[in-house]
C-alpha positions, -999 to 999 in steps of 0.1 A, spaced: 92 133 55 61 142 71 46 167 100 39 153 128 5 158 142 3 182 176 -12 155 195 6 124 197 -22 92 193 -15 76 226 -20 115 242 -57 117 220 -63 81 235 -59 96 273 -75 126 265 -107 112 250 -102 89 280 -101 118 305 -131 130 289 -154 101 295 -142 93 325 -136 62 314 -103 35 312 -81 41 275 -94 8 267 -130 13 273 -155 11 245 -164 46 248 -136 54 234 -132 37 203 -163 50 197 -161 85 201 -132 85 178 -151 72 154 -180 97 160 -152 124 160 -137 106 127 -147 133 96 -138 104 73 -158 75 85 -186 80 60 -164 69 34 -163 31 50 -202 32 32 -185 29 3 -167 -5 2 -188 -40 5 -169 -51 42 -170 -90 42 -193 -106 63 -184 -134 85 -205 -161 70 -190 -159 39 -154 -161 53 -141 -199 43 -121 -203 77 -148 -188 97 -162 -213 128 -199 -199 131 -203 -213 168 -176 -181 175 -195 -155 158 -223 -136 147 -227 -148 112 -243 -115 96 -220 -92 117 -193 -73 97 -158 -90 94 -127 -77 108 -109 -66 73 -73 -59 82 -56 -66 47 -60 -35 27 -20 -44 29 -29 -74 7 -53 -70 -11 -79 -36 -7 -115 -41 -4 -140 -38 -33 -156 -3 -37 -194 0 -45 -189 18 -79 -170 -7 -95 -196 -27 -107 -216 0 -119 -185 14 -139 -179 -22 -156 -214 -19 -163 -209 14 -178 -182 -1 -205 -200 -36 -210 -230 -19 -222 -210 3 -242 -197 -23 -256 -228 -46 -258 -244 -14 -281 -217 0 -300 -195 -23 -306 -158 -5 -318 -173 29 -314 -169 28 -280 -125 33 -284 -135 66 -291 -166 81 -269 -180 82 -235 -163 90 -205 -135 64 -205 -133 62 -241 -112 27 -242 -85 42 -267 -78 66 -242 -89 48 -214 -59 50 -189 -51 83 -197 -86 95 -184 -81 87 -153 -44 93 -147 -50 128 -133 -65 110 -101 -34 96 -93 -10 132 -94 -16 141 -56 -16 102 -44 24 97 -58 31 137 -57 36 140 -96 28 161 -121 1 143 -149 31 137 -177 55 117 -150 26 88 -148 15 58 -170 -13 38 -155 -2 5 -171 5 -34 -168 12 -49 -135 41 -42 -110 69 -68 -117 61 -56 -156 72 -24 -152 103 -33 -130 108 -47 -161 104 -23 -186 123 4 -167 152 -22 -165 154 -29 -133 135 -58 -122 168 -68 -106 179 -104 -103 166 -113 -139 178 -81 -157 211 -91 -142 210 -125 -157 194 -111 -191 225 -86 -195 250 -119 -190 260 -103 -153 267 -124 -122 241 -117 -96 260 -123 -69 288 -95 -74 266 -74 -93 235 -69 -69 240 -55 -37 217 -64 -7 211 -49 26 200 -64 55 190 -55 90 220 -56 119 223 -92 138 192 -91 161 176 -68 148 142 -65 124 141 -28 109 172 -10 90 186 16 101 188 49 82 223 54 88 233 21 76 213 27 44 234 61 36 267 44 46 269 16 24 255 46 -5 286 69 2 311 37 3 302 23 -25 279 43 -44 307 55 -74 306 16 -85 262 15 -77 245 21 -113 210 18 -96 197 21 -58 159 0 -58 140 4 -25 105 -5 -11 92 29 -7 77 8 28 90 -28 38 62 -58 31 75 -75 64 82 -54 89 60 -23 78 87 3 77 85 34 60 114 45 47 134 81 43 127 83 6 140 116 2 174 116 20 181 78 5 175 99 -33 194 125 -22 222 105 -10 222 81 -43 222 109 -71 248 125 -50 273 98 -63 254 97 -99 234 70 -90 193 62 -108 174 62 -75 140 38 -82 115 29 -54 89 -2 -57 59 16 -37 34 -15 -35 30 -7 -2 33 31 1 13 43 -29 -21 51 -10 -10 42 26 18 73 31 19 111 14 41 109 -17 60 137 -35 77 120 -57 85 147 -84 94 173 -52 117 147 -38 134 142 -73 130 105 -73 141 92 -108 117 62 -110 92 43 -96 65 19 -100 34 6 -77 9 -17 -78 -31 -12 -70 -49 -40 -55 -35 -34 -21 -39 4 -4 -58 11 -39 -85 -11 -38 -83 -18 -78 -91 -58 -72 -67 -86 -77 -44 -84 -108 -55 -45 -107 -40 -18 -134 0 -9 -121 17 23 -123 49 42 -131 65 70 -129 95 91 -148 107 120 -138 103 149 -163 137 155 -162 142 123 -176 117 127 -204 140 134 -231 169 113 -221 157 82 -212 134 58 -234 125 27 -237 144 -7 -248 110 -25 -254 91 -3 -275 50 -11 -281 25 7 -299 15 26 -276 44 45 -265 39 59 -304 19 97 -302 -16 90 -303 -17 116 -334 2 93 -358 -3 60 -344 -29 45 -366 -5 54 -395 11 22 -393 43 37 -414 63 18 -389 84 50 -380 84 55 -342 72 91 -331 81 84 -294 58 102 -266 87 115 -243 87 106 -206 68 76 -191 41 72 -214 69 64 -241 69 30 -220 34 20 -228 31 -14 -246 -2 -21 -257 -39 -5 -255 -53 2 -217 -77 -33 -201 -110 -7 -198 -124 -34 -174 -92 -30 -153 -95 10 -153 -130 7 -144 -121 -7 -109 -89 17 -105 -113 46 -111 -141 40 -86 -114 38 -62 -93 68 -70 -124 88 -74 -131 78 -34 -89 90 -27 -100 127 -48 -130 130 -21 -112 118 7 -76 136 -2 -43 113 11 -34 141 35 -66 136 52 -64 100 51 -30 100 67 -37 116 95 -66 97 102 -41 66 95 -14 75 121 -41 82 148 -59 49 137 -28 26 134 -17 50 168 -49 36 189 -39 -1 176 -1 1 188 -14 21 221 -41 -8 229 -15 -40 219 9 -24 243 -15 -16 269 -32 -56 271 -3 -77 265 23 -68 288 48 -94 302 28 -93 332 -11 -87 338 -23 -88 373 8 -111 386 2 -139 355 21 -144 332 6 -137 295 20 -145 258 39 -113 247 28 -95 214 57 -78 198 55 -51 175 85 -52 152 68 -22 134 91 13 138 72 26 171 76 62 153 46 72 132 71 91 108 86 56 102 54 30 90 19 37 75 -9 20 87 3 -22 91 18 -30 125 37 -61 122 30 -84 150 51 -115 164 41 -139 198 55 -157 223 40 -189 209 35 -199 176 19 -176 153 4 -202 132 -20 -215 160 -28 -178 167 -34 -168 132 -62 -194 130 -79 -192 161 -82 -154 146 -94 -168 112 -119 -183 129 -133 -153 148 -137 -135 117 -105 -117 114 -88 -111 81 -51 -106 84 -24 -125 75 8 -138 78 42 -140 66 75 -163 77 95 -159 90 71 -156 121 53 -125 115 13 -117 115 7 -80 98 -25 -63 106 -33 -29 83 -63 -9 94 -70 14 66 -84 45 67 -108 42 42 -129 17 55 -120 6 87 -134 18 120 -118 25 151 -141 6 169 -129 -24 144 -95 -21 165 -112 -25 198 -130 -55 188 -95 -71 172 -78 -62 203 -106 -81 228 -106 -110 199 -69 -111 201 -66 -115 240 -97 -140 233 -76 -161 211 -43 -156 234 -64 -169 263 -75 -205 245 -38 -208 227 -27 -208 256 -54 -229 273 -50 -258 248 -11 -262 253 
């Protein structure tokens, strides 16, 4: 889906290390990436947790005014510095002018999500007319129809012969392509709709978007992709690759804040042939919609599936982060990502081997696809030993990750604000907390 980069990350890692005379997992160079980093500025622009005001943090461990560890842009993104002055934009508005404010300013609130939709064309690869900024994710699932298990039930269909699942082979974590394409071509003339994660919440893999659309509309299949975890993490050309639907959420890659403003997408080829069941107001043209003659005068495409007026407070946080994706650009950010994510997988595998100087050490497995063409930036991590003891001891340290059963920890370092001299420090913290894990047993 994507070029790879000339230089592999492990091959910049040995390089850099070359260069400095110096061991891969030296200091020096962690920080000489970051000095070589043309993106790092943007990390000024985020408030970074410190560790006192972490609720798990023990304080005898750390430096309390030191920077945290934030690895869960996966989760939830961190807050950028220009969202509060943007709510502050609209609640003086509003404090001054009272209704006047639907219809001037910059985000005028009538027209508020359309005013910044233009900011997300080159992070989904869409043209301005295939998006609605709207709602939350599991909402639009819903209004496109295909929210799956409760549509099912809502049509009167049994779930279990009318929703197909696929799962990984015996043994193994991540699915494999070809699996994916053969169940599509043997039963894709009975499949109505194919819904993927555009990139897997557990295991962090990215997946062939392109071919799995290609493969589904060959057998007149609606191919659909939930892209919580892709939209802002990976490169996205969603009208190029033809995909018919979509939807994402923004409080993870993002960095819209909890509950954030959603997304969705329509292909323009569907404009005119695909419409809403649940009509709202605001799927009415914004020319005749104050008539109130109750006759619908649908906007074609996605924005036909708006419901109700735009939260301004909620666009005010989407837009001081997507104006920080314009300046940045996602191609930029990607590459940075896979060298960034590249140094993380090169360091885990370098310090936790099965053996370290003839002893024994817990084994850290990366169930993450080792190829960069195949995950964005979380590595998926599972131990030797139980995760749960490990995830604390890292809680503790000032570490922000999390994790997820069945027994994985996911780690996400983000481009936009984390550092690659963060990933040394998690790596030394890790083998720290390995160390006294497995002291205590």
């Amino acid at each position: 889906m994507e070029s790879s980069p000339l230089e592999l990350p492990s091959d910049t890692v040995q390089r850099i290390a070359a260069e400095l005379r110096c061991h891969p997992t030296d200091e020096q160079v962690a920080l000489r990436l970051d000095e070589e980093d043309t993106l790092r500025h943007f990390r000024e622009c985020f408030y970074i947790p410190k560790m006192q005001d972490l609720p798990p943090i023990d304080l005898s461990l750390v430096n309390k005014e030191e920077n945290s560890i934030y690895f869960l842009g996966n989760s939830l993104g961190l807050q950028p510095k220009m969202v509060k002055t943007f709510l502050e934009e609209e609640l003086d508005k509003w404090a001054k002018m009272g209704a006047y404010g639907h219809d001037v300013g910059k985000r005028p609130w009538i027209v508020g999500d359309e005013s910044i939709v233009g900011l997300m064309k080159d992070i989904v690869g869409a043209k301005e007319k295939e998006i609605a900024l709207m709602n939350a994710l599991t909402v639009n699932l819903h209004l496109l129809l295909y929210a799956i298990e409760s549509q099912l039930q809502l049509h009167g269909l049994n779930v279990e012969r009318s929703m197909r699942m696929i799962k990984p082979r015996e043994g193994e974590e991540i699915l494999r392509m070809e699996d994916i394409l053969e169940v599509i071509e043997k039963e894709g003339d009975s499949i109505a709709v194919i819904l993927f994660s555009g990139l897997h919440f557990y295991t962090g893999q990215l997946f062939d978007m392109p071919a799995i659309t290609k493969a589904g509309q060959a057998k007149g299949c609606f191919v659909g992709f939930d892209l919580a975890h892709a939209v802002g993490n990976v490169e996205l050309h969603l009208h190029d690759w033809g995909v018919d639907f979509a939807c994402w959420c923004s409080y993870k890659y993002l960095n819209a804040g909890a509950g954030g403003l959603a997304g969705a997408f329509v292909h323009e080829k569907h404009a005119h042939t695909i419409k809403p069941t649940l009509v709202g107001w605001f799927g009415h043209e914004l020319s005749t919609r104050f008539k109130m003659d109750n006759k619908l005068q649908l906007i074609p495409g996605v924005s036909g599936f708006r419901i109700s007026n735009p939260p301004i407070l909620l666009v005010c946080s989407l837009h001081a982060s997507l104006e920080i994706f314009r300046q940045a650009t996602i191609k930029a950010l990607r590459k940075k990502s896979i060298l960034l994510t590249g140094y993380l997988e090169y360091m885990i595998k370098l310090y936790f081997n099965k053996d370290i100087g003839g002893t024994k050490k817990p084994i850290v497995n990366i169930i993450t696809p080792s190829n960069i063409e195949d995950r964005g930036c979380q590595l998926t991590l599972t131990f030797s030993i139980p995760k749960k003891n490990i995830f604390e001891e890292l809680e503790k340290r000032g570490v922000v990750c999390d994790k997820r059963e069945p027994n994985g920890i996911r780690v996400a370092p983000v481009p936009l604000y984390n550092s690659f001299h963060d990933v040394y420090k998690f790596i030394n913290l890790l083998a720290s907390v390995l160390d006294s894990v497995e002291t205590k047993k």
